[in-house]
C-alpha positions as CSV (number, residue, x, y, z in Angstrom):
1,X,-4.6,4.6,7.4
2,X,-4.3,7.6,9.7
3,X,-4.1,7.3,13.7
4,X,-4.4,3.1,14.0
5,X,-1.7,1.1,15.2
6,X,-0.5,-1.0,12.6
7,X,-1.7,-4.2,14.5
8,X,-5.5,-2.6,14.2
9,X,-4.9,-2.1,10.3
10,X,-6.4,-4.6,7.4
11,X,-5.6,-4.4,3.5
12,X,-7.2,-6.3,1.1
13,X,-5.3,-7.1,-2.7
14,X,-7.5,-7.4,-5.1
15,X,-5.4,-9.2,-8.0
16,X,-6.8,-9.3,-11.5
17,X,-5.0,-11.9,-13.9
18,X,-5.5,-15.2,-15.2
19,X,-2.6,-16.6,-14.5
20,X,-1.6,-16.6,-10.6
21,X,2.4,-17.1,-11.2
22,X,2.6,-13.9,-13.3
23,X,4.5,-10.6,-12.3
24,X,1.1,-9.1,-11.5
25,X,0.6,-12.3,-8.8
26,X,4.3,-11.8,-7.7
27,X,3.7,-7.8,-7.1
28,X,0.5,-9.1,-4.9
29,X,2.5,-11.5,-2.8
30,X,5.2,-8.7,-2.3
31,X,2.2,-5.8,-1.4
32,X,1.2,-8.5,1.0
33,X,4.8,-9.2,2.4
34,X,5.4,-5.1,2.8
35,X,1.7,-5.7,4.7
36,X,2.7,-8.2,7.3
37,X,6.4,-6.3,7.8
38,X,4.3,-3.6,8.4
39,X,2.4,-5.3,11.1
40,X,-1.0,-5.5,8.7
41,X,-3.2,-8.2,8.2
42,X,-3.9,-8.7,4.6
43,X,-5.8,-10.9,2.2
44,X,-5.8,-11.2,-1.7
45,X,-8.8,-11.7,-3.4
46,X,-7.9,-13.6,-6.5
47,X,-10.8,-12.7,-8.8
48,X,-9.4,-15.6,-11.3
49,X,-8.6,-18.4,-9.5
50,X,-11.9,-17.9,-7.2
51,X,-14.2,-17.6,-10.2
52,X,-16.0,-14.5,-9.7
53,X,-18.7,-13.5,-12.4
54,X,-18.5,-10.0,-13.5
55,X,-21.5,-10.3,-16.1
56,X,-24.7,-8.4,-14.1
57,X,-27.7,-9.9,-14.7
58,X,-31.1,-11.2,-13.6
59,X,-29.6,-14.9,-12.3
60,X,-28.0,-13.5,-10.0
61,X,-31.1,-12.6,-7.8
62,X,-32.7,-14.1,-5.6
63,X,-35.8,-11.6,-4.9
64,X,-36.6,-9.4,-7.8
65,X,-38.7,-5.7,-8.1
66,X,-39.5,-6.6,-11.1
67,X,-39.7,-9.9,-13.2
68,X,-41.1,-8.2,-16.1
69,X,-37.5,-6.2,-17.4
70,X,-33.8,-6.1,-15.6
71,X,-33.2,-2.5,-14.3
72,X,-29.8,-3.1,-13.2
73,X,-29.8,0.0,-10.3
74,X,-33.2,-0.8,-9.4
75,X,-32.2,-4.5,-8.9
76,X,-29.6,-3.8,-7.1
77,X,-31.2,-0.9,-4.9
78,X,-34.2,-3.6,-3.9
79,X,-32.0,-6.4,-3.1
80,X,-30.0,-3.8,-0.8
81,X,-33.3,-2.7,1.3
82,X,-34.0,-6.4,1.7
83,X,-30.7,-7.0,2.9
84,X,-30.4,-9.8,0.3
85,X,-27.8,-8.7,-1.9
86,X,-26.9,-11.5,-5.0
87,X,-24.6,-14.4,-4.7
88,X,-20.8,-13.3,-3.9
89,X,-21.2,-9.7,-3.5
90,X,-22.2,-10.0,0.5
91,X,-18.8,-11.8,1.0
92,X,-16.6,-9.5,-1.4
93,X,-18.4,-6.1,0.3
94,X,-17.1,-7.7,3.5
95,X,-14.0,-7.9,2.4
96,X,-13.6,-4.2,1.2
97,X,-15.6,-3.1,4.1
98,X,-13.4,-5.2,6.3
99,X,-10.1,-3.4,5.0
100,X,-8.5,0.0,5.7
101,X,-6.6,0.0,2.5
102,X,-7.4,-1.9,-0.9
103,X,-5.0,-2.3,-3.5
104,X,-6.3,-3.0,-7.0
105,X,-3.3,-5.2,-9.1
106,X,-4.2,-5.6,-12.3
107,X,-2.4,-5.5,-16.0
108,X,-3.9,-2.6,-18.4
109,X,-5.7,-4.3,-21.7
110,X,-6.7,-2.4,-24.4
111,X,-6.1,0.8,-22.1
112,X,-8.0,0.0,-19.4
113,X,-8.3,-3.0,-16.9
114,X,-9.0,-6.7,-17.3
115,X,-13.3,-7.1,-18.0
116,X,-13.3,-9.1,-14.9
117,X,-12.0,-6.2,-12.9
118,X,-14.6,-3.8,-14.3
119,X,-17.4,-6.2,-14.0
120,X,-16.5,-6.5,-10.0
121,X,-17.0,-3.2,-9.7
122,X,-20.1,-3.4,-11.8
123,X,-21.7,-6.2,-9.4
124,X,-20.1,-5.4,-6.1
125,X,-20.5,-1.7,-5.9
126,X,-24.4,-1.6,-5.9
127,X,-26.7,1.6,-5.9
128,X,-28.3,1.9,-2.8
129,X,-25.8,-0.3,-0.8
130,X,-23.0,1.4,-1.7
131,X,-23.7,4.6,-3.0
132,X,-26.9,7.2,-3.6
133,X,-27.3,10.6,-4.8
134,X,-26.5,11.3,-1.2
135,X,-23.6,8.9,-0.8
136,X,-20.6,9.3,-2.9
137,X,-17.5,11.8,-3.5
138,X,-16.4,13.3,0.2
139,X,-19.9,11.6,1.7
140,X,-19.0,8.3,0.2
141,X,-19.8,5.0,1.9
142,X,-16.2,3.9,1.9
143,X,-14.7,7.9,3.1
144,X,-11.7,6.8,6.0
145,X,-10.5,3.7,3.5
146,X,-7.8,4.3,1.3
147,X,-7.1,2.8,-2.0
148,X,-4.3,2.2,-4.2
149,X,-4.3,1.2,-8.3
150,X,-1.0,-1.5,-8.7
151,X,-0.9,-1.7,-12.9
152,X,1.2,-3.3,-15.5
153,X,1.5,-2.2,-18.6
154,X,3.2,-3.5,-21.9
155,X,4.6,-0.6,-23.5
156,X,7.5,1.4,-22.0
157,X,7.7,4.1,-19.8
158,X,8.0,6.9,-22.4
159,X,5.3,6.3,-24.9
160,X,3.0,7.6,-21.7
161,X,4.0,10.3,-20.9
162,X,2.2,10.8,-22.6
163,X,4.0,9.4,-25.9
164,X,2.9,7.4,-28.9
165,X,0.2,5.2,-26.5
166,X,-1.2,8.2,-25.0
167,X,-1.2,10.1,-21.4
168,X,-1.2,6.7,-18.4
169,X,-2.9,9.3,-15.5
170,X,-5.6,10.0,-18.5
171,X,-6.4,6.2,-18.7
172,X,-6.1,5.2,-15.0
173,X,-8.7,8.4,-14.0
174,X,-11.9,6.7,-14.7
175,X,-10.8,4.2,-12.3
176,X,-9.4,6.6,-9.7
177,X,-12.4,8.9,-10.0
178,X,-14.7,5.8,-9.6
179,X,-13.1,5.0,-5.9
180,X,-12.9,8.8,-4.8
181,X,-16.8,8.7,-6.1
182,X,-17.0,5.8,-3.5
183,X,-15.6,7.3,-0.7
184,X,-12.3,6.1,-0.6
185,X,-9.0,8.2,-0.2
186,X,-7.1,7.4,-3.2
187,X,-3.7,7.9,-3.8
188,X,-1.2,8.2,-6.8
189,X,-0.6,4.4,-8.6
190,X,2.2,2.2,-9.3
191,X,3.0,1.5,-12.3
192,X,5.4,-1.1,-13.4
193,X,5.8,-0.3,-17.4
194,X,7.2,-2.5,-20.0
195,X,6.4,-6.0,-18.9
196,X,6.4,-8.3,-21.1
197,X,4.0,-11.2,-21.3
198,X,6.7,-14.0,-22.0
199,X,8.4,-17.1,-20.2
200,X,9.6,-15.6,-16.7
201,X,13.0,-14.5,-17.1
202,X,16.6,-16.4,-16.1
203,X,17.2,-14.6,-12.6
204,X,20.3,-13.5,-13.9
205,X,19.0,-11.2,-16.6
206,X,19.0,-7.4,-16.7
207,X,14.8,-8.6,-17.2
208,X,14.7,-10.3,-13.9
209,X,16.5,-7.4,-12.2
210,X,14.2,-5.0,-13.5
211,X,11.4,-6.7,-12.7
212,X,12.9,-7.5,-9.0
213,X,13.5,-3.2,-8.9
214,X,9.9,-3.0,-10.1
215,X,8.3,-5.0,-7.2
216,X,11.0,-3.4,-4.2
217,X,9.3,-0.1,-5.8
218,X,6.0,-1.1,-4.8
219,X,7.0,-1.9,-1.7
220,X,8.1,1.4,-1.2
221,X,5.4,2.6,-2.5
222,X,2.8,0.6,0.1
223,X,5.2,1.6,3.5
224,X,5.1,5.6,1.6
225,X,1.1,5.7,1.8
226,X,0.7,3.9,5.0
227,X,2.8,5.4,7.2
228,X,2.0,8.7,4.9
229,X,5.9,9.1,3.9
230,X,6.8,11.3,0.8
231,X,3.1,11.2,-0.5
232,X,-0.2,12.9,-0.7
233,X,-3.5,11.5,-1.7
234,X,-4.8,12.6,-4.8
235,X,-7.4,16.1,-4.9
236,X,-10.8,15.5,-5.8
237,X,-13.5,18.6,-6.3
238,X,-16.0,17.9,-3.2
239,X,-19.3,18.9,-2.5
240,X,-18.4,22.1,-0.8
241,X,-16.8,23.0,-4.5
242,X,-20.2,22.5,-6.3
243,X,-23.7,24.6,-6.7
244,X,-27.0,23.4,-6.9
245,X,-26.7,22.1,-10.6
246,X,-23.8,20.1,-9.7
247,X,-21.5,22.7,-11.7
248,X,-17.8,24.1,-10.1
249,X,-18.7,27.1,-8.1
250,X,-16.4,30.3,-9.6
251,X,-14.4,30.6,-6.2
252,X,-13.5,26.6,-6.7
253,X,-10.4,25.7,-7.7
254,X,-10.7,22.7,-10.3
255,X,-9.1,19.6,-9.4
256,X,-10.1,17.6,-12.6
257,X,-6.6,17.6,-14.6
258,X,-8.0,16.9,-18.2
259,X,-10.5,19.6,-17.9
260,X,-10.2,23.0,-20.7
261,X,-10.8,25.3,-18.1
């Protein structure tokens, strides 16, 4: 969100969670608080409460390639060069393409996101309108926006780090490669860890308190990457790094943190 005056700036929230008065709806409301003090206009799209369908399929189109078999990319690919893309993914494109900075808030399930949350990307993102062999990493579509991931998880702190339920930055880099694949700048997430599923806490519980410390982080966290405070984006391999066969050029240095080499 480099060089724009903070009146010129948009963020979007996209929240992921069934229920609107959990933690993960509180820490949207407070991104979109820290937002407005900031001086940025900012919308949530509630995936939940606004009943988006993230199953892909054929009902969703309104011209077709073929009507013989569903090629997902080539449905999608058709429908973008006649500029008739399928019910609700026009309006939520306009809303990423609309915003300098998205924020995905979602709890992690069964180490990953919520289905609904992978099935938006699944529908939303479409080849040919969003990306081609010729449009993604550094020459992405959405290169200039930024993006941030905003997760929950049960288990505490410790048993990722990694710990007894694994390594968090292994879990959350499908995700994070996915938006630098996009175009987007993407920078490190907030994670809230430990948060319980239960009955919200009395306000004057050590839980409430931590969850209160928890949200003011974020908050932090949101003023940190827009005004580009005490934080770098994260490094992603580009196409200068890569030969012809898509393989890391021997004068590269790798930026892929799980890889053996």
């Amino acid at each position: 969100m480099m060089n724009q005056q903070n009146g010129d700036r948009s963020a979007l929230i996209v929240l992921a969670h069934p229920e609107r008065q959990s933690f993960n709806g509180f820490l949207a409301d407070r991104a979109a608080t820290t937002f407005h003090d900031l001086g940025i206009s900012t919308s949530i799209a509630d995936l939940y409460r606004e009943g988006f369908d993230p199953v892909e399929g054929p009902q969703h189109y309104l011209v077709r390639r073929s009507l013989d078999r569903f090629i997902a990319m080539d449905e999608q690919r058709y429908s973008s060069a006649k500029g008739q893309l399928p019910n609700g993914v026009a309006s939520e494109l306009t809303r990423v393409r609309n915003a300098d900075l998205v924020i995905f808030q979602f709890p992690m399930w069964w180490y990953g996101p919520p289905a609904i949350l992978k099935g938006w990307f699944d529908r939303v993102m479409l080849y040919g309108e969003t990306y081609s062999s010729e449009k993604r990493y550094d020459r992405g579509v959405f290169r200039g926006r930024n993006a941030i991931l905003s997760v929950t998880t049960g288990s505490p702190r410790n048993v990722f780090s990694p710990g007894r339920d694994g390594d968090i930055d292994f879990y959350l880099w499908p995700i994070h490669f996915m938006l630098y694949y996009l175009g987007f700048t993407v920078w490190p997430a907030h994670v809230c860890y430990g948060i319980r599923g239960n009955s919200p806490p009395d306000r004057s519980s050590n839980e409430y308190r931590e969850l209160i410390t928890n949200a003011d982080a974020l908050s932090r966290h949101v003023s940190n990457v827009v005004n580009q405070e005490s934080i770098s984006p994260m490094g992603f391999n580009g196409w200068h790094d890569w030969d012809s066969d898509g393989k890391l050029l021997p004068t590269a240095k790798i930026k892929f943190p799980f890889s053996k080499v």
